[in-house]
N, C-alpha and C positions, 0 to 999 in steps of 0.2 A: 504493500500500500504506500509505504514509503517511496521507493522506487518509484512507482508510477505518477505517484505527486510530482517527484523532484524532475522528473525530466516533461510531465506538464506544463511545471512551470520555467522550465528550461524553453518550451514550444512559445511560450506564451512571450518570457523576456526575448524572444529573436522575433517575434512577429508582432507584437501591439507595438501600435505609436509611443513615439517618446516619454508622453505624459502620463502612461498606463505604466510603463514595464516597470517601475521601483515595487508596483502593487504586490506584482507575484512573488519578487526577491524578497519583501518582508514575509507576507504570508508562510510563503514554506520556511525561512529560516526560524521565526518565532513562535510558529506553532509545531514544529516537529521535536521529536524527543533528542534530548543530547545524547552524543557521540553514534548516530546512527551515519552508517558509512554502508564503502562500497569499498573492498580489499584487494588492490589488483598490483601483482606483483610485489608484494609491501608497500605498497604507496596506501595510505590511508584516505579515502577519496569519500571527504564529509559531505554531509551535505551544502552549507555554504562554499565550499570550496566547489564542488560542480555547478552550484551556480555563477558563481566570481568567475569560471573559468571562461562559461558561456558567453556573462557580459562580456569580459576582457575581448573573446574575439569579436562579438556585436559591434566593439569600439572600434576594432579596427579594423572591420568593414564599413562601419559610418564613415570614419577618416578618409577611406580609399573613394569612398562614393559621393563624399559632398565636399565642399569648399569652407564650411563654417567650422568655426574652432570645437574643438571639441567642450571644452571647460571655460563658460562664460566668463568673460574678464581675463583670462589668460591663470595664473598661478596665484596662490595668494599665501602668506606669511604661513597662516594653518596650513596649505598642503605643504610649501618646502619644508617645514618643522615637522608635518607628517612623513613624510618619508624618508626624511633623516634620519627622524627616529628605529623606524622599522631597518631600513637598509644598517646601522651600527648596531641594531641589536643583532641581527641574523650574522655580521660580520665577527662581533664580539663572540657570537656560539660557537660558530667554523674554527675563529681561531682557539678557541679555550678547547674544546672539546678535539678537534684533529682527526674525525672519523668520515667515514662516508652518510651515516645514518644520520650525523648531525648536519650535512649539507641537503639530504635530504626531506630533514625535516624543517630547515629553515626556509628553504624553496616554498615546500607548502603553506609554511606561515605567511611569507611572503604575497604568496597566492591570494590568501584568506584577508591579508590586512589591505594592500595595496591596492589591491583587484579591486577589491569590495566599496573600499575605501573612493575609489577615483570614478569607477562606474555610476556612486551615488553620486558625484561631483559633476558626471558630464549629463545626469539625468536632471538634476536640481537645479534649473536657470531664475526661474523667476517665483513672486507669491504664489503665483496658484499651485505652482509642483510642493510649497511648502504645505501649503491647506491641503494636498492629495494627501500626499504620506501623512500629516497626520491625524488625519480622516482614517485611513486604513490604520494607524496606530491604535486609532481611539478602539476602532473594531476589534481590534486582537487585543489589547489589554481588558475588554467588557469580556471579553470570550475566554480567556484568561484566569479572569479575576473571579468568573462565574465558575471555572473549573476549579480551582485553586482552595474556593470557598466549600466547595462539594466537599475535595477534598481534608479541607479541616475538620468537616461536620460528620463524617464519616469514614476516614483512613483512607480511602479507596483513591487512588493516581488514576484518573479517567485516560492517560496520555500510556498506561501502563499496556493497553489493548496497539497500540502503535510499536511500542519500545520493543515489545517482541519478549517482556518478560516482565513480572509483577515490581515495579517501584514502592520500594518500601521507607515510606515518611520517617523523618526524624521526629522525637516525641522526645519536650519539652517540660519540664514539670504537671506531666498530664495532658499537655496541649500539642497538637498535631502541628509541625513546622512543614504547612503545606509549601511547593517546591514546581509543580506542572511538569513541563517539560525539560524545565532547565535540571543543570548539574546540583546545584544546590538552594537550598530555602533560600540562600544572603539574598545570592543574583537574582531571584527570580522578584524577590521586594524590591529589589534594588530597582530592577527595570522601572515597575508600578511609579516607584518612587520618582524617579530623575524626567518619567514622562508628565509626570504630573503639572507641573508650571508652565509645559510646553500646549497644553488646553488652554489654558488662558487665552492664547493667539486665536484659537478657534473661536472663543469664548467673545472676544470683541470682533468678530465679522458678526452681522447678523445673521445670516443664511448658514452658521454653521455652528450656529449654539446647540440643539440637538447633538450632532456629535463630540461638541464639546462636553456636554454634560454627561454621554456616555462614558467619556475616557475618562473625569472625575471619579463616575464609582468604579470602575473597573481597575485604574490605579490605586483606589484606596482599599479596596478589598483586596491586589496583589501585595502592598505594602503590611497592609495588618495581617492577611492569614501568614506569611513566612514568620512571624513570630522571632522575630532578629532585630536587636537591634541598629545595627546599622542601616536599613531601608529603612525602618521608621526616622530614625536621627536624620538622615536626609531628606527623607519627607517632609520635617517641618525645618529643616534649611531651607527647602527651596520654596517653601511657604511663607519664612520668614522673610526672605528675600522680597518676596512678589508685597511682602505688606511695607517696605522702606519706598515704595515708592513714591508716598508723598513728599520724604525728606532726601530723591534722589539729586537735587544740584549741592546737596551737604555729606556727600560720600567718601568725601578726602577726611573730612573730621573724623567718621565713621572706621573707614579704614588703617589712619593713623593713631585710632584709641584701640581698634584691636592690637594693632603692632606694641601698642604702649602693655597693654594689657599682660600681653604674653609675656615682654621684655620684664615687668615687673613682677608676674609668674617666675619665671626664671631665677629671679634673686631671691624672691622670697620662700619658692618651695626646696625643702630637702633634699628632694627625689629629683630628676631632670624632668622639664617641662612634658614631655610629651607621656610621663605617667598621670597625664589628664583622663588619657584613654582610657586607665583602667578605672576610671569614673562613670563610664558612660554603661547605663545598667537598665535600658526601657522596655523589656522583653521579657527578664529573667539571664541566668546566664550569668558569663561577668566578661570585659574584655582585658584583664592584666594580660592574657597571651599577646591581645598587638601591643601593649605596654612593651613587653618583656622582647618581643622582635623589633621594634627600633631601638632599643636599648644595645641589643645584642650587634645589630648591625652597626651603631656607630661607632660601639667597640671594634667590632672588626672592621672596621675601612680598609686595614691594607690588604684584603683578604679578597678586596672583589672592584676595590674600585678600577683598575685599570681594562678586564675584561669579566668580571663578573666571576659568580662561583658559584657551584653545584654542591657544595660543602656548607652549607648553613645549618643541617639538620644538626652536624654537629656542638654548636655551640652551645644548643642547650634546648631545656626542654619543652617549650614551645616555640623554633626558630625552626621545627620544620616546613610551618606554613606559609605560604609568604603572603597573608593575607591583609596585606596594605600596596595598592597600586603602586604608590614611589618607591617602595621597598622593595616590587616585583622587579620594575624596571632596572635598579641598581644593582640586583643578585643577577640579573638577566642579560644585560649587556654592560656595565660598569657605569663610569660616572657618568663618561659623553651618552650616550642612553636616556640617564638619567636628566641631564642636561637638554635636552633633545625634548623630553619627556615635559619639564617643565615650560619650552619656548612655545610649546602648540598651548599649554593652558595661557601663558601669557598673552601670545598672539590672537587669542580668542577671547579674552576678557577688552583685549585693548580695542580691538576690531567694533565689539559692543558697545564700547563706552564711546568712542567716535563717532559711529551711527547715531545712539541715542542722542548728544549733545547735539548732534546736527539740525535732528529732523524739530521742525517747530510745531507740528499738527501730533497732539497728545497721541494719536492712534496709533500714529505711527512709531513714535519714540517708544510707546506702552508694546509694540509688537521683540524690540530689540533688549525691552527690560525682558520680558519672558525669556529668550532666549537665556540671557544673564542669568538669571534665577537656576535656568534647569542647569547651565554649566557651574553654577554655584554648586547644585546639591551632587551632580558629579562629584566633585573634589571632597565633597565631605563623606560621600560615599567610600571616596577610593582611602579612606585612612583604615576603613574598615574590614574592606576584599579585594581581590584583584581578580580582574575580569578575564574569562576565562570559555565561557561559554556563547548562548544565542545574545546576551550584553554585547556584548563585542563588535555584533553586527547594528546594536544600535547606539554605543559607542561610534561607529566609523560613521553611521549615518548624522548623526547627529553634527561631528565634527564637520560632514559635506557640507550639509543644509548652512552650517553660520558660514561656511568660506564663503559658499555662494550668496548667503544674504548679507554682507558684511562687505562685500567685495567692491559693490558700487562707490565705496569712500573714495578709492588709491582711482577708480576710473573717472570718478567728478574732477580729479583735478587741471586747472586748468589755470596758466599762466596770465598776466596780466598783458605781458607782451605781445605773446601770440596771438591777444584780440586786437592789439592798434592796428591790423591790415581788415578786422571786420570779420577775421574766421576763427574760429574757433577749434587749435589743432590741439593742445591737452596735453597728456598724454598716453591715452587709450589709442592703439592699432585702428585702422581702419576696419580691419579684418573682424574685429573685437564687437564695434559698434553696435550693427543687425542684431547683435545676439542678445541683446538686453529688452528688445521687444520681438524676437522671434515669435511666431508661432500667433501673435496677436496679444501675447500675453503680457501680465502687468508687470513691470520690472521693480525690482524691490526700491523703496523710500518713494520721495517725492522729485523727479527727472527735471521739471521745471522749473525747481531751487535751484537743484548742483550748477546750472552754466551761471545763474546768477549770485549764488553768497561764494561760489567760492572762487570764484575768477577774482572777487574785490577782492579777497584776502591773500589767494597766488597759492593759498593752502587748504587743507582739509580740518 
């Protein structure tokens, strides 16, 4: 059944128009059970990785067949920081490791990240591909959340008739840590959780309040049945988030009294700062283990920072998880990794805050808070798990969707100079142009301002 899903929607990402084919790539990746593959010669052949493969050539039969760029705007700060990262971690494994198996297995990372990662990038041009996807998100977190809920109420993994074999729930002090399809309860909150602020955007068009309000319960029942704390913690991050937006032109104050906060954490506690985490207790449970694995790890710096290390289990007794995303990355490929790792969240916060300062029509500025918000409760997600799973694929979507909504700033630019002859050349490609209202569609912010506030100022 699997099988014949996956190369359906194999049929369907080569043959529907542009503004359909993301539909199928989420559907099958989010709703099928983890690590369900296809074993051909030792190659592990998942299911997102046969789709990513698909797209990957889709792209470059568009390429051969049409003249228009593939990735609106050309590159943007999140994709070269995205593939930096990916290509030094796969580098960092090849060399630490020195095997065939690990070239082979970085290849399909590769595959699963980049593929996936860029496909969503040359599908996501304008607003309305943002409203499609998450429209079909909303759909698959209600479908989800309703499964999810089954299963807390009842033990029973509805996803278990698919997997090929009974999925057996983790039980929490009496309470089912329902889980669905994904690998584990975290991720599967996590998702609910980090999509959650991303409704909001739905939620101010009018014509898509309906499925804004579906993806509200569906994220919040994925959120609360995993019974984890870390998707709920993120959950009302990125709620918190969405609620500063009255005081958003005061967010340096904000900003620099958290920095303050922590700085004076630091002096004043015992322990090193980042034994906060074993603080955080909303579930049941306790989290001293990601305590106890940044701890462990910044003792060992010289153990991994240059290419990373497969030797963490040893340090101690909870240091075999590596269940904090910047942790993962830094065991996984070393510092530059890590470094890498941190420039795509910066690129993507800064991207945001650009946008929003720009735009003057509240809807519009309130569409690029959202975004903010959901890459907020990412990060406070990622202190908790590392992603690992069908996350991943909404990970890499996610990152598309802001390149691409984010992207119009670096394109608005347009010199003072280059208007005294009466034209207007900028610096966007000619090639570039078409692409922001392809298709007849609406191009992200407001088109009408950019030649005008920012040509006086020469800047963005």
């Amino acid at each position: 059944m699997v099988l014949a899903a996956t190369l359906l929607a194999a049929v369907f990402l080569w043959v529907l128009p542009r503004k359909y084919k993301a539909v199928p790539i989420l559907l099958i990746t989010f709703l099928t059970p983890f690590e369900q593959q296809v074993l051909i010669g030792g190659v592990h052949m998942y299911v997102g990785r046969i789709i990513a493969m698909v797209g990957i050539c889709r792209l470059l039969v568009t390429k051969r067949s049409s003249k228009e760029p593939l990735f609106v705007g050309g590159l943007s700060g999140i994709d070269i920081g995205f593939g930096l990262c990916a290509f030094a971690t796969s580098a960092a494994v090849i060399l630490r490791e020195r095997a065939g198996g690990a070239v082979v297995n970085q290849v399909g990372g590769l595959i699963d990240a980049v593929g996936l990662y860029f496909v969503f990038r040359c599908l996501i041009r304008d607003r309305n591909d943002v409203y499609r996807i998450l429209k079909t998100c909303a759909f698959t977190t209600a479908l989800l959340g309703a499964c999810m809920s089954y299963e807390y109420l009842t033990h029973v993994n509805s996803f278990s008739y698919l997997a090929g074999h009974t999925i057996i729930p983790w039980v929490r002090e009496g309470r089912v840590r329902a889980q669905g399809p994904f690998g584990i309860s975290i991720t599967a909150g996590a998702f609910g959780a980090t999509l959650f602020p991303t409704f909001f955007v739905l939620w101010s068009n009018a014509k898509a309040k309906l499925w804004a309000s579906i993806g509200f319960v569906g994220a919040s029942a994925m959120a609360l049945t995993s019974v984890s704390s870390t998707p709920v913690t993120g959950y009302l991050a990125g709620t918190l988030a969405l609620c500063l937006w009255p005081i958003r032109k005061k967010m340096r104050w904000v900003r620099w009294s958290i920095v303050a906060s922590i700085v004076s954490l630091a002096i004043l506690m015992k322990a090193p700062v980042w034994f906060l985490l074993a603080r955080v207790n909303i579930s049941g449970g306790h989290a001293y283990d990601r305590a106890i694995l940044v701890d462990e790890t910044v003792r060992h710096l010289s153990d991994w920072w240059l290419l990373g290390t497969s030797n963490n289990a040893s340090w101690g007794l909870y240091t075999w998880d590596a269940c904090n995303q910047f942790v993962y990355e830094g065991l996984t490929g070393g510092i530059v990794t890590l470094f890498f790792f941190i420039i795509i969240l910066y690129q993507g916060f800064s991207a945001i805050g650009r946008c929003r300062r720009r735009e003057k029509r509240s809807q519009e500025a309130w569409f690029f808070w959202c975004l903010g918000a959901a890459l907020f409760a990412h990060v406070i997600v990622f202190l908790g798990v590392d992603y690992f799973d069908q996350i991943e694929t909404l990970w890499y979507m996610f990152l598309a969707m802001l390149s691409s909504a984010t992207l119009y700033v670096s394109l608005a630019k347009v010199s003072v100079a280059d208007r005294t002859d009466g034209q207007s050349l900028g610096v966007m490609p000619a090639s570039n142009q078409p692409a922001l209202a392809m298709h007849g569609s609406q191009p992200f912010g407001n088109p009408t301002s950019i030649s005008m506030n920012v040509s006086l100022r020469g800047r963005s």
